[in-house]
Structure formats: structure tokens, C-alpha cells
C-alpha positions in Angstrom: -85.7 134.2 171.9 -82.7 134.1 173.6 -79.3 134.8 172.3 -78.2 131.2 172.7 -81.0 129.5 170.8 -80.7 132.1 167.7 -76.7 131.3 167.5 -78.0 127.5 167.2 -80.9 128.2 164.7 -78.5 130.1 162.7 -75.6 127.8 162.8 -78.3 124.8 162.1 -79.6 126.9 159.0 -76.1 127.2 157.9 -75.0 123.5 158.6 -78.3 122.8 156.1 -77.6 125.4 153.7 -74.2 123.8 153.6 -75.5 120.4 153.4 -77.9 121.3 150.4 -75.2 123.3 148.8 -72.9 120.3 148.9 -75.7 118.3 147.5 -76.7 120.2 144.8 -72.4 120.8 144.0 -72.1 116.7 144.2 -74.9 116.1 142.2 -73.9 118.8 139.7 -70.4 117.2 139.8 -72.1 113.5 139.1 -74.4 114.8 136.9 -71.7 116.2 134.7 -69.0 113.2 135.3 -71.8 111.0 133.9 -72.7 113.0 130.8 -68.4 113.2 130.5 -68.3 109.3 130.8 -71.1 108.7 127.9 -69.3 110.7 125.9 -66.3 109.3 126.2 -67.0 105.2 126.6 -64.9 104.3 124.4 -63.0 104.9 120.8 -65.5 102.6 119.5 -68.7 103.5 121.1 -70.6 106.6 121.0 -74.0 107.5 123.3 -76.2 110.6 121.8 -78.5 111.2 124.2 -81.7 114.2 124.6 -81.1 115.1 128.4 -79.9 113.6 131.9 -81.2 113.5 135.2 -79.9 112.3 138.5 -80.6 112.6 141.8 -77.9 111.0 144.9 -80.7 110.8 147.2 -83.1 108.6 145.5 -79.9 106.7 143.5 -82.4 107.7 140.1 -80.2 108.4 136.7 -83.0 109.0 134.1 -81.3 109.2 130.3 -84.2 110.7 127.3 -83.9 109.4 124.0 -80.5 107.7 123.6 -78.7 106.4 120.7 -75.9 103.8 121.5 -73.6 103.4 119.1 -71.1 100.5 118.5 -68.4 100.7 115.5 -65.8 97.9 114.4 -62.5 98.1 115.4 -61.0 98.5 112.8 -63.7 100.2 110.2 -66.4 102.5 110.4 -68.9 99.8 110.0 -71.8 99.9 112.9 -71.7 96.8 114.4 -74.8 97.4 116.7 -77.0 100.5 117.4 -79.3 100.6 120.1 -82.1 103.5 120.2 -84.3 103.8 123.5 -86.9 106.3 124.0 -86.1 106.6 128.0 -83.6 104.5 130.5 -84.6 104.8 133.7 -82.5 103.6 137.1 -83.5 103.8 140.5 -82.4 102.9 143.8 -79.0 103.0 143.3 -76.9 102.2 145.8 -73.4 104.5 146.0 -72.1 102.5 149.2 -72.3 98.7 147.7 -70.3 100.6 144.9 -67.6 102.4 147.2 -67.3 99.8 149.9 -68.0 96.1 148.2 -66.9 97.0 144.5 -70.4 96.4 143.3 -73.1 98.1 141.3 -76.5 97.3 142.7 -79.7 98.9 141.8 -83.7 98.1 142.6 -85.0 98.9 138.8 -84.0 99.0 135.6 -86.7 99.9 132.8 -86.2 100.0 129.4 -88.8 102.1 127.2 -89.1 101.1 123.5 -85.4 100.2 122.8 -84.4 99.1 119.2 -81.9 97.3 118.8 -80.0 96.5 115.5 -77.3 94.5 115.2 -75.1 93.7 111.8 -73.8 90.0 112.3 -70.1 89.7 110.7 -69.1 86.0 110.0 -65.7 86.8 109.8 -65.6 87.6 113.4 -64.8 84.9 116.1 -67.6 84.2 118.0 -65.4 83.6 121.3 -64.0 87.7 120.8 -67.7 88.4 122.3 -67.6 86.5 125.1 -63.8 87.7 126.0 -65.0 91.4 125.4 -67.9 91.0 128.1 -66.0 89.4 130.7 -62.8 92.2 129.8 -65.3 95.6 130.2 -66.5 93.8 133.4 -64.8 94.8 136.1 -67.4 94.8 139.0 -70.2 92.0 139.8 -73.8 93.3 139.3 -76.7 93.1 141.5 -80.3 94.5 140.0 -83.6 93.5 141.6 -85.7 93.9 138.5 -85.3 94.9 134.6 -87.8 95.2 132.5 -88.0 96.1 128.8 -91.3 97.5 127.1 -92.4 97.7 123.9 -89.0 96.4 122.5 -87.7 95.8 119.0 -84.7 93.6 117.5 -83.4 93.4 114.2 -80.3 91.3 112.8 -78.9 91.6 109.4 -75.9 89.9 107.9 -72.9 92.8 107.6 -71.8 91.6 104.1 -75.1 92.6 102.4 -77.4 93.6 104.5 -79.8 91.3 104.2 -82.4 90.4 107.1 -81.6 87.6 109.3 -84.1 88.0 112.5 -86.7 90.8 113.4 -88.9 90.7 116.1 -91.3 93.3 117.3 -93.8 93.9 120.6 -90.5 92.5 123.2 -92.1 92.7 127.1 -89.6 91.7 129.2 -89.0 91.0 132.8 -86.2 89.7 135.3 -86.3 89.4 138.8 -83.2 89.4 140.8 -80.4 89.2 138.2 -76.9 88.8 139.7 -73.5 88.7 137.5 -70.2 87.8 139.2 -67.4 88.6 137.9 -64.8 85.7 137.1 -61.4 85.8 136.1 -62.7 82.9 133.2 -66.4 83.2 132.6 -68.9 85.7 134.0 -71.4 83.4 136.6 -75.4 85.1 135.8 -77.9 83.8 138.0 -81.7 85.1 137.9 -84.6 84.5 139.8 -87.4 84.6 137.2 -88.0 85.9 134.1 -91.5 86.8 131.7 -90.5 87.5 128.2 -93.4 88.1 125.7 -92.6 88.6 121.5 -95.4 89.3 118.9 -94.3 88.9 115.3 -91.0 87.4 114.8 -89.4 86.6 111.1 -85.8 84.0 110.8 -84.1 83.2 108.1 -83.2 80.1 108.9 -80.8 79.3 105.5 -80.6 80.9 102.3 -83.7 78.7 101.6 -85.8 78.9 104.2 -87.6 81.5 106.4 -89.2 80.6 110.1 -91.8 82.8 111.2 -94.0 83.1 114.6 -97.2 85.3 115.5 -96.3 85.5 119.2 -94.2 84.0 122.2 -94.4 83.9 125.6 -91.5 82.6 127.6 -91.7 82.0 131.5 -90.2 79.3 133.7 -92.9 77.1 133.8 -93.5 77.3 129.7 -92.5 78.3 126.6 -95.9 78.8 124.1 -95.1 79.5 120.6 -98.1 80.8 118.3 -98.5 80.8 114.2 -95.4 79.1 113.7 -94.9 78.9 109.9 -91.2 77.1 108.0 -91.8 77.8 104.3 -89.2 77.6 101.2 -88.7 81.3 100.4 -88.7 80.5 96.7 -91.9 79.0 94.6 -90.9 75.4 93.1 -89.9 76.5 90.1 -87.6 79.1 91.7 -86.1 76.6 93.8 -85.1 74.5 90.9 -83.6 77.2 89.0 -81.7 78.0 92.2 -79.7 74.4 93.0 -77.6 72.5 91.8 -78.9 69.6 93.2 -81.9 68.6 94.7 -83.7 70.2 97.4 -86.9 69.6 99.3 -89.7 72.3 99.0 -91.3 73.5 102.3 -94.4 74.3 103.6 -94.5 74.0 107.3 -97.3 75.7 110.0 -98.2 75.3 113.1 -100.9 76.3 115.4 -98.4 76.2 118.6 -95.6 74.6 120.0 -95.9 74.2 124.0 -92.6 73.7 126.1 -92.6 72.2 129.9 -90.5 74.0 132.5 -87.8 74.9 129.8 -84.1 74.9 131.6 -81.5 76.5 129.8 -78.4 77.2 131.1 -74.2 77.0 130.9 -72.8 73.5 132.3 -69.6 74.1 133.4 -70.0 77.5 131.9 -69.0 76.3 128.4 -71.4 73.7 127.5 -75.0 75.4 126.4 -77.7 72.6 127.5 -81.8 72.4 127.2 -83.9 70.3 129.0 -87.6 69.7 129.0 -89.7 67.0 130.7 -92.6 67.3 128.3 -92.8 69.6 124.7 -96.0 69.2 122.8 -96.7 70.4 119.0 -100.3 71.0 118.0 -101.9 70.7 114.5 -98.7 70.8 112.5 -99.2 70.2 108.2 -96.2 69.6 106.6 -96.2 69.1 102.7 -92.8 68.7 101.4 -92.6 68.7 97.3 -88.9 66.6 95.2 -88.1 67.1 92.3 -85.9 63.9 91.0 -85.4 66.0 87.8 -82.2 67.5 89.6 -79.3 66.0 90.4 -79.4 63.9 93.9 -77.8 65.1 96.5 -74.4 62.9 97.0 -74.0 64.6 100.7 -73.6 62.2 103.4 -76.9 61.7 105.3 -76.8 60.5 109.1 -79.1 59.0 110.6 -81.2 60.6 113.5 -79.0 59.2 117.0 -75.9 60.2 114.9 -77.3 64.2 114.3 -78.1 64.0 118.3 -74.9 62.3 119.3 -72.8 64.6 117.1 -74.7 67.6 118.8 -72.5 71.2 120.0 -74.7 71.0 123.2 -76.5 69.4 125.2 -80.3 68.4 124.5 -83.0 66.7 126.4 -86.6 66.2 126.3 -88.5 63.8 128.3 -91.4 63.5 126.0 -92.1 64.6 122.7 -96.2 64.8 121.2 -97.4 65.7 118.2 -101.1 65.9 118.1 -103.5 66.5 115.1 -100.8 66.6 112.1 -100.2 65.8 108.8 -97.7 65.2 106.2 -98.1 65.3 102.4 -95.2 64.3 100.4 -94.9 64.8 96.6 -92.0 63.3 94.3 -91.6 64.3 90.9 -89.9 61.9 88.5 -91.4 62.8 85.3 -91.0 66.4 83.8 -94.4 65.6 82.1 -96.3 64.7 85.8 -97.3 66.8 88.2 -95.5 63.8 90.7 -96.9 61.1 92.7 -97.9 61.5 95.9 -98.5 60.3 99.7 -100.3 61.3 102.9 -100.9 60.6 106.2 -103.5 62.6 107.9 -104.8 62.2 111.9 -101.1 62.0 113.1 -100.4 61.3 116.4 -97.0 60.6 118.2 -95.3 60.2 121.3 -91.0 60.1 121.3 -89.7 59.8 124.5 -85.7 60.5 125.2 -85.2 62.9 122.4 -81.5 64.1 123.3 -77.9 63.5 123.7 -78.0 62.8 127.1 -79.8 59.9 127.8 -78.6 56.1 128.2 -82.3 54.9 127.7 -83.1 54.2 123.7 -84.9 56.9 121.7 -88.0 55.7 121.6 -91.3 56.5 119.1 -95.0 55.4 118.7 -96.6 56.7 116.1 -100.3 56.7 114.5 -101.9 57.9 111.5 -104.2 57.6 108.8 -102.1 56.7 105.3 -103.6 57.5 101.8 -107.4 58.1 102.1 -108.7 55.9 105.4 -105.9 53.1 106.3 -104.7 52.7 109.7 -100.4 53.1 109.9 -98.9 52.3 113.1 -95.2 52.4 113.6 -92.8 52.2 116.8 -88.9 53.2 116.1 -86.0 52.9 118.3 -82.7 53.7 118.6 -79.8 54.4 121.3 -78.0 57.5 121.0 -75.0 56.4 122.0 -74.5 53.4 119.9 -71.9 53.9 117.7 -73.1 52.0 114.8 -76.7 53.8 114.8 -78.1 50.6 115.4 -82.3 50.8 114.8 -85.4 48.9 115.2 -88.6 50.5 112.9 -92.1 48.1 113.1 -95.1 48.8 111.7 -98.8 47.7 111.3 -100.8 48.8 108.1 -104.4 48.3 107.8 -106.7 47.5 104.8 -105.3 49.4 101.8 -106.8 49.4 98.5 -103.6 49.4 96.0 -105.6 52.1 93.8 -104.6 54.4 96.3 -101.1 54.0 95.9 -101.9 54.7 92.1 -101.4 58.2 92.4 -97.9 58.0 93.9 -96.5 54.9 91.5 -98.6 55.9 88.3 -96.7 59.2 87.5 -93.5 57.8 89.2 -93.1 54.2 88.1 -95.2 53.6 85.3 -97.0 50.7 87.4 -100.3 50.3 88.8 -101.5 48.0 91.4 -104.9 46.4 91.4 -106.1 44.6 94.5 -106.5 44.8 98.2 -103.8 44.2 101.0 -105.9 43.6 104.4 -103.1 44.1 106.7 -99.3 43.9 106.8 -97.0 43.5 109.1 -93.5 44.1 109.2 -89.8 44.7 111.3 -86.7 46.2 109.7 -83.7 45.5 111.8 -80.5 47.4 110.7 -77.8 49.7 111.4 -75.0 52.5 109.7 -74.2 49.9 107.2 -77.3 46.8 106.6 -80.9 46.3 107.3 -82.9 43.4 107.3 -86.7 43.4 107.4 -89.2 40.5 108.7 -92.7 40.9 107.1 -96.0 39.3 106.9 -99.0 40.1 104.4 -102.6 39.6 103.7 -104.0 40.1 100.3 -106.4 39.6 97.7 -107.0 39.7 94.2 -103.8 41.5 93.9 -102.0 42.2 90.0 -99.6 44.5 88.9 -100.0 46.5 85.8 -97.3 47.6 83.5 -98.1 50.7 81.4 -96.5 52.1 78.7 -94.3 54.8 78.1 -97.5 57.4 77.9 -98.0 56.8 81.5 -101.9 55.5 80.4 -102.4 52.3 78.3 -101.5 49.0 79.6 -98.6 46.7 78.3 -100.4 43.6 78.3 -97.7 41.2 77.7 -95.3 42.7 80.3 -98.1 42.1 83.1 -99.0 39.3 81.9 -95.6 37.8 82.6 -95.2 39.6 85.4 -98.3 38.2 87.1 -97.3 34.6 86.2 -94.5 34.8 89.1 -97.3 36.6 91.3 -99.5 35.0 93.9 -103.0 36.3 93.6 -104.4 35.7 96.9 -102.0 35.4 100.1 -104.4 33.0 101.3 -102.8 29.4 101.5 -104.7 26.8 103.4 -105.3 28.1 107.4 -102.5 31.0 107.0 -104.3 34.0 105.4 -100.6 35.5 105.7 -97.9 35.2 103.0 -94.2 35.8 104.5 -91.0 37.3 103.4 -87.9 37.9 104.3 -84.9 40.0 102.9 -81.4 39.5 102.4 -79.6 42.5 104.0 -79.5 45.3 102.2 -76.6 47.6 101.9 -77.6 51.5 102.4 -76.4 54.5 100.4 -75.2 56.8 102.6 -76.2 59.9 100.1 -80.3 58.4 101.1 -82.1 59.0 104.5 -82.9 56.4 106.9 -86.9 56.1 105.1 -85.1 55.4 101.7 -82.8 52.7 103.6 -86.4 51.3 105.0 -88.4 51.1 102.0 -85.5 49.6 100.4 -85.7 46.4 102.7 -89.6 46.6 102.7 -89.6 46.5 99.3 -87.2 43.3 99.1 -88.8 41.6 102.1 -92.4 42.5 100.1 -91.1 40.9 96.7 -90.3 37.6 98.1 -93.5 37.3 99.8 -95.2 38.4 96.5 -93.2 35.9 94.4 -92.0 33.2 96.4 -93.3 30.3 98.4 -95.0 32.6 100.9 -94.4 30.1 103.2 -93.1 31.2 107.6 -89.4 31.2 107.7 -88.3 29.6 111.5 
């Protein structure tokens, strides 16, 4: 070996020796920076932490059992701790950092993180949005992030109770890019796969929603095991109100979502869209008790709680397959309350939103009491002001001893007799309804019972039934009509109340008057 070629093999090993010296110093120096900056994030933030790696060629920061922790500003309260059993980032890139201001990375990945977070109502909801786009100072590029095996848990700061835990969190985002704004952060993701198994919400002080599993994507949104129950037994309930409150009992075997598309409009507005959302085999029994005091709170009607929405909403197509709804009213404190059904319902609402100038429109089907057919078709425009509505409906043969069980314990009445099929149309709006109505019936009485809720008060029914028409047929109409007067609606009542009232008035007069088609 010549003396030339050594002098260049030794300055070459010294040039590398140099190099990996430098490399090792600047990723000592990193290394230690790093560790320096999670300890010192902030006055109100603190980052425990196992061990650090990193490594300037590969762009890899690795950080081993972590605790974030996030304090008021002005207490010692934790407002949010977040524990993760390993952090991993690779393929940094230091020159989009130096050169373009930006932090951009090829993988995040999250391992086991549990979060907790301890919701204050006494703090503005905008200060979180304001302290985001503050700390941001440089836009953020990151090919993929994905979270396994995660956990969340919310609880309300003034008593710790539990507002939302969910467990079993997968989650994945593809190309997730935030630019920094100088009014409102811009996010923008390619596609995300988030995946939940048991999740619990208290949804008020009354009621609890839980799920069994969800899986988010977007092309659907599939909720499983969906349950809305009363968190107190009846009794309980009563004890705990001062004025009367529905009892629930809500499940459902899923609720499927279309191509959900949720996003910021004008990066203010919060909007969801759907062109299809379908809930399958939903029972719903709902228990009132009349024993408490009503409720004098306004009630509005359905385009009014859409119209009056804080975002924006709209779903193509609504379905509810399969369902049922069992409603029980107690009026006596003796009765165990009367009661209604509909089994085999099926429905289809279309325009179910705030931003649509087509009408709210509904078709529904089911089976009422034991085996009679109920149609109904309901419509309404959003956007009238004056929550103008149009509710029709077809009912099929119904013997009246099957609305026994509702207006026996309720009433003190019961029906004898057969309708074959009524028809009717309630017109109204905020203020009056008016409803149309035709009637087919035979050997129809009604019977008055005494105060025991048993025997019958002969002479009562008896004078009653004078001013009642047996039969409804009269020559070649089989049909007996009637028509109401409009009727005023009480504003403390919901819409059904408002259209039973101007049934019931429309039903009368057919019962009791001429029967006769009104042009």
C-alpha cells in the first residue's frame, strides 16, 4: 500500500469517525433537549415518562410509559390525564421542520392510551378552541395515526360523577394535515377506521345511553346493542321530580349510517349529513305517571326543534324497521295504568334536517292494539314559521275491547262495539288544528262505570247512548262523518296531545250528530 492511499484511508476513517461522533453528540444533544422540553411544557402540564429513544437517521422518537398531565390554571385540579403504554414516531422529517416551518412525520402509533378528562361547566367552551389554535404555531403533516387498544373516560369536575366511558378504541387516519390559521385551525384527512366496544353516556341526570360496539368509517357508521333507559326504577323516578317525567326503556339491535359527512362550514358551523340512516328492531316502552304535576314547560313541535337547531342537520332518508312502541299512562294511584301498543312498525321520513326547502315528510305502518292495521303519513316544512302540519291516517278493523285496557283504568269508560275502518286528516299549525274524519262502525255503546273502576252505571250509559248512533251505517254510505271546530292547543302538551284532541272532537260529532258528508 502506498503512502498516498494510507493518508486517504486514514483521513476517510477520520472524516467517519468524525461523522459518527457528531451523530452520536447531536443525537445525544436531541435526545436530551427532548427529555428537557417534556419536562418543561408548560406551568400547567407535566409529562412522566419510563425512557426515551431517538434516532436522527430514521426520524424515530420512541417515549415508554408516559403520563401527561394537565392542571387548571388557576387550581391544582387535573383537568385531563392521559397514560399511554408506548408513543412511537417515525419518519420524521428535520428539513420540512427547518426549511418550511412544518412538522411532518410518516407514523404515529398510540399503544393503549387512557385518557381521562374532568369536564368543568364553568369553563367557556370557546377557551379550548383559542388554546389549540394559540399552542399551534406550525402546520402539521402525518401520513398515518393510529391508536390501539384505547380507553376514554369523562367525569363532571364538580362531583365526579361519570359522564362517558368507552373502552376497546382502534383507531386509524390516513393523511391528516392541520394548517395553521391566524382564526381557525383548517384539518383535512384522507380516511379514517375508528372501532369502540362498550361505551356508557349519561345523557341527563335521568337517563343513561349505552352501546356494545361501534365502528366508524367513511362509507358507514354501524352502531350495536344500543340501549336509552331511565336510570331510576318508576318509583324512584317519581320520588325524584317535581313534575312529570316519562320513564324509559329504549334498545336497539343497530343503528346503520350512510356515508356520514361531518365537518366545520365556514369553520364555525358543525354540520351532519347522511343520504340514508336506518334503525333496526328498536322497542320503546315509555311509562306516565299523571299522579305528578304536568309539566307547564313549553313544548315545540318537531320543524321548530330542527329549525331552532345549533348546527346543521341533514338526512336523506330515515327507516325504522321491525319496531315497537308500548306506552303506559297512569291516572289512577289504585291502576297499574292504561295502556297502548303498536307492534310491526315500519317507517320511512325523508328530509329530516334543517337544511332542506322540501317538507319533512313521513309514512308510517304498524299494527295498533292486538292485530289492527295503523297507517299514518305526516308532514311538515321546516322552515315555516308557524309549524304548519298535515297528519292522516287509516285505521283498520278495531274491536273497542281493545281500547279497554287503556280507557278502563284511565277514564272509567268502556267501549263495546266494532269500528271497521276510519279515516281521518288533522290540518293545523303553532296555534289551531282542524281534523276531517270518516268512520265505519257497528254495534257500538259506551259504558259508564262507577267510581270502583268495575260495575256499570246503568243510567249514565243509558243516557249517554240515547245521543249515540249505533250503527254508522245510513242507507248506501256505511261511513258516518265529522268534522271539528278548530281547536286551540296547549302549548305545555306535544303535538300527539294537540292530535288526539281534534280526533276526539272530529270523532264526537260523527258519533252524535247527523253523520251526514260535510261539502
Amino acid at each position: 500500500m502506498n503512502s498516498k492511499l494510507k493518508k486517504r484511508l486514514i483521513w476517510f476513517a477520520g472524516v467517519l469517525v468524525l461523522l459518527i461522533a457528531l451523530l452520536f453528540g447531536v443525537n445525544y444533544k436531541l435526545k436530551s433537549e427532548l427529555k428537557a422540553g417534556l419536562h418543561n411544557v408548560s406551568d400547567t402540564i407535566k409529562v412522566d415518562y419510563k425512557d426515551v429513544s431517538l434516532n436522527i437517521l430514521t426520524g424515530h422518537v420512541n417515549i415508554k410509559e408516559s403520563t401527561v398531565t394537565v392542571y387548571g390554571k388557576t387550581t391544582d385540579s387535573i383537568n385531563l390525564k392521559v397514560n399511554f403504554q408506548d408513543l412511537s414516531v417515525s419518519g420524521g422529517s428535520y428539513w420540512s421542520y427547518l426549511v418550511n416551518n412544518k412538522i411532518a412525520v410518516d407514523d404515529i402509533v398510540l399503544s393503549k392510551p387512557q385518557i381521562t378528562y374532568f369536564h368543568n361547566d364553568l369553563v367557556d367552551k370557546s377557551s379550548y378552541s383559542h388554546s389549540l389554535n394559540s399552542s399551534l404555531k406550525q402546520d402539521i403533516e402525518i401520513g398515518s395515526i393510529q391508536v390501539k387498544d384505547g380507553e376514554i373516560a369523562m367525569y363532571k369536575a364538580s362531583n365526579d360523577s361519570l359522564l362517558l366511558k368507552t373502552k376497546a378504541i382502534q383507531c386509524h387516519i390516513k393523511n391528516l394535515l392541520v394548517v395553521k390559521d391566524a382564526i381557525e385551525p383548517k384539518l383535512t384527512y384522507d380516511a379514517f377506521d375508528v372501532k369502540t366496544g362498550y361505551l356508557f353516556y349519561a345523557m341527563s341526570a335521568y337517563e343513561n345511553l349505552r352501546l356494545k360496539t361501534l365502528v366508524l368509517n367513511p362509507e358507514s357508521a354501524k352502531f350495536r346493542g344500543i340501549t336509552l333507559n331511565t336510570k331510576y326504577i318508576k318509583e324512584a323516578l317519581s320520588a325524584n321530580t317535581n313534575v312529570e317525567r316519562d320513564h324509559y326503556g329504549l334498545s336497539i339491535d343497530s343503528l346503520e349510517i350512510a356515508k356520514p359527512n361531518f365537518d366545520f362550514e365556514r369553520d364555525t358551523v358543525f354540520h351532519f349529513k347522511s343520504p340514508l340512516a336506518t334503525i333496526y328492531h328498536a322497542d320503546f316502552d315509555v311509562f306516565r305517571n299523571k299522579l305528578l304535576p304536568d309539566d307547564l314547560s313549553y313544548k315545540p313541535f318537531y320543524s321548530k326543534a330542527l329549525r331552532d337547531l345549533n348546527f346543521k342537520l341533514g338526512i336523506d332518508v330515515f327507516k325504522i324497521k321491525n319496531s315497537s312502541i308500548n306506552y303506559i299512562e297512569k291516572v289512577k294511584l289504585d291502576s297499574k295504568g292504561g295502556e297502548l301498543a303498536f307492534s310491526e312498525l315500519n317507517a320511512t321520513i325523508k328530509n329530516i334536517g334543517n337544511t332542506y326547502n322540501d317538507k319533512t315528510a313521513m309514512d308510517i305502518e304498524a299494527v295498533f292494539m292486538k292485530s289492527t292495521p295503523l297507517k299514518v303519513q305526516w308532514d311538515f316544512a321546516v322552515n315555516n314559521q308557524n309549524d304548519a302540519f298535515v297528519f292522516k291516517s287509516e285505521i283498520g278493523k278495531l274491536q273497542a275491547e281493545d281500547l279497554n285496557q287503556f280507557i278502563e283504568p284511565n277514564l272509567n269508560v268502556r267501549f263495546e262495539g266494532e269500528f271497521n275502518t276510519m279515516y281521518f286528516t288533522t290540518y293545523g299549525d303553532e296555534s289551531t288544528s282542524k281534523t276531517d274524519l270518516k268512520v265505519s262502525y257497528k254495534n257500538f255503546d259506551v259504558i259508564i262505570l262507577k267510581d270502583n273502576g268495575k260495575e256499570k252505571n246503568k243510567l249514565l250509559s243509558a243516557v249517554l247512548n240515547v245521543f249515540i248512533s249505533k250503527h254508522s251505517k245510513d242507507g248506501n254510505d256505511i261511513f258516518r262523518y265529522g268534522k271539528s271546530e278548530p281547536v286551540e292547543r296547549d302549548k305545555t302538551k306535544s303535538v300527539f296531545n294537540f292530535v288526539w284532541l281534534s280526533l276526539r272532537a272530529a270523532l264526537l260529532e260523527a258519533l252524535t250528530g247527523n253523520g251526514e258528508k260535510q261539502e
